[in-house]
N, C-alpha and C positions, 0 to 999 in steps of 0.2 A: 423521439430524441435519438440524434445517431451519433459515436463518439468514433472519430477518425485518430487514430492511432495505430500504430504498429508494434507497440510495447504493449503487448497480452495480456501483462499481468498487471498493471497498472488499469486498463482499460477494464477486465474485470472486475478489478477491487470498486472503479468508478460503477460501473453496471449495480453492482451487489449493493454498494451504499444507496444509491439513488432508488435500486426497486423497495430495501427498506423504507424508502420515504412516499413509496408509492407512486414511484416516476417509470415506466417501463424505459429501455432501451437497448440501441443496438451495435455492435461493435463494427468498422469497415476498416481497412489499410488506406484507401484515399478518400479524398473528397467523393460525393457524389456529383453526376452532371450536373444534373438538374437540382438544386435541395430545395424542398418544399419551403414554402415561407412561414407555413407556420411552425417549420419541425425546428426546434434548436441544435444545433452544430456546437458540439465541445471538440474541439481542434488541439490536437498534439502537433505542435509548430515544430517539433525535433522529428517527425516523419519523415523521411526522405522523397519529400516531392516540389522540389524548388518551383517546379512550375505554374504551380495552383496556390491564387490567394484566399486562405478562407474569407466568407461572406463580412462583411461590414459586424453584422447582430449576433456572429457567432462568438462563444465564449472559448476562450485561447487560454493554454500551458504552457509551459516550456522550461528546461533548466537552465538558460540563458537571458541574461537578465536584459538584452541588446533588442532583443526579440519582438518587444512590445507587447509582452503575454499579459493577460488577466492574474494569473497566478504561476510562480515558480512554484519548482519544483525544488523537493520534498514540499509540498501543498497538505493540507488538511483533508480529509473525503468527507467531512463534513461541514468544514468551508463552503468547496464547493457544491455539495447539496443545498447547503444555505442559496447561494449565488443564483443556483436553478430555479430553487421553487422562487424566489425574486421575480427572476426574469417571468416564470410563467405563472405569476400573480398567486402562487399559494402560498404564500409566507412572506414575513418580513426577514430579514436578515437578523443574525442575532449575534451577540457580542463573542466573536469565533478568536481562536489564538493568530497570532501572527502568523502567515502563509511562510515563514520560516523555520518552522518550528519543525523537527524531524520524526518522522515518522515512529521510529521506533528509539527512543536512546536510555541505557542505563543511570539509575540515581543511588544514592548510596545504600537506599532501604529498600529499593526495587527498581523500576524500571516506567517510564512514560510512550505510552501507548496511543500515539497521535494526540499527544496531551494529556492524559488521562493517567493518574497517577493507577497502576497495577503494582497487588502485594507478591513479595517475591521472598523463598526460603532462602537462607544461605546458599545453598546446594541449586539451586534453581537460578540463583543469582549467579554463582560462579560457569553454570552451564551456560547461560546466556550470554554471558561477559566472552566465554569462549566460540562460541558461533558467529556474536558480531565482530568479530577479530578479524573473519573473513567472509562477509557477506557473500551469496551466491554461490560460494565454490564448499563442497564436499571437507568435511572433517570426518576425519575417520574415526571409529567405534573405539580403537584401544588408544586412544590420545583423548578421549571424552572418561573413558574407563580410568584412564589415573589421576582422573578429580579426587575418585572416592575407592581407593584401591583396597581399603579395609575393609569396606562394604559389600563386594562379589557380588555376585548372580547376575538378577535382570536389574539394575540398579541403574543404571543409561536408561534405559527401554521406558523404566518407573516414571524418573526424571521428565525427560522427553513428553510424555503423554499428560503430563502436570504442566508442563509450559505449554503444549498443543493448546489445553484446555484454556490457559487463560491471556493465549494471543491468538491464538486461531478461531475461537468462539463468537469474540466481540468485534470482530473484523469481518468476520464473517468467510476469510483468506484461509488458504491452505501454506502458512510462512515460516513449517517446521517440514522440511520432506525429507522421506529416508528413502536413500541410494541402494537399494537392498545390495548387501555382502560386504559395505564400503562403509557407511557411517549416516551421517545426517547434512542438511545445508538450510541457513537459514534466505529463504528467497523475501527480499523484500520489494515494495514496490518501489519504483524509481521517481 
């Protein structure tokens, strides 16, 4: 299985779900020349290579709905694992959320984790709420510190490693990174 993409961390998160399901595969920036006919092609249509049509049998992405993709994006990665083992006869498809459904979004008692209802503390909750504020880019350590100003010490640090544990675990994703001397960013996949 080879996934064409240029988005790293998406292509990852796809690698990591799929080998959970006992599917190996390999990440590439283009098409290959030649792709073997029995290998399947998961194609990132948002790559920048106007030139190359993926194959007919390969299964397509994209966040552009114009695209003619299998699955927009924010996609499920267990969707598309579904979709694979389909295609290459080990599984039936199984009743998955809508391929609109976001990857990661806040609810009022916690937070939904490509579907999956995740329990969240107050204090866990308000940390979370504050990182998807600004996906991707860096918040700083003393603007997370005056969540819980009363509370000192390693109290960010505590936090942090409690929500590591119950979205970075189950993903199998590294989607909590610290900027060492700068703060934290929550990287999500696209």
């Amino acid at each position: 299985m080879t996934i064409v993409s240029t988005d790293r961390i998406l292509a990852e998160a796809i690698v990591i779900t799929l080998r959970q399901a006992g599917v190996a595969a390999v990440i590439t920036p283009t098409l290959p020349a030649h792709p073997e006919s029995e290998d399947l092609l998961i194609v990132d249509l948002d790559t920048p290579d106007p030139t190359v049509r993926p194959p007919r049998n390969a299964l397509t992405f994209s966040r552009f709905p114009d695209r003619g993709a299998d699955l927009l994006r924010p996609f499920l990665l267990r969707d598309l694992t579904d979709r694979v083992l389909t295609r290459i006869g080990r599984g039936t498809p199984k009743n998955a959320l809508p391929s609109d459904v976001p990857f990661l979004r806040l609810t009022p008692d916690g937070a939904l984790l490509q579907g999956r209802p995740i329990a969240l503390s107050p204090a866990e909750h308000a940390l979370l709420a504050l990182l998807l504020e600004t996906p991707g880019e860096c918040v700083p350590t003393r603007v997370i510190d005056g969540l819980w100003e009363e509370k000192g010490g390693n109290t960010t640090a505590v936090y942090i490693r409690y929500l590591r544990k119950k979205l970075d675990e189950p993903t199998g994703l590294r989607l909590i990174r610290t900027i060492r001397g700068r703060g934290y960013c929550l990287c999500l996949p696209e």
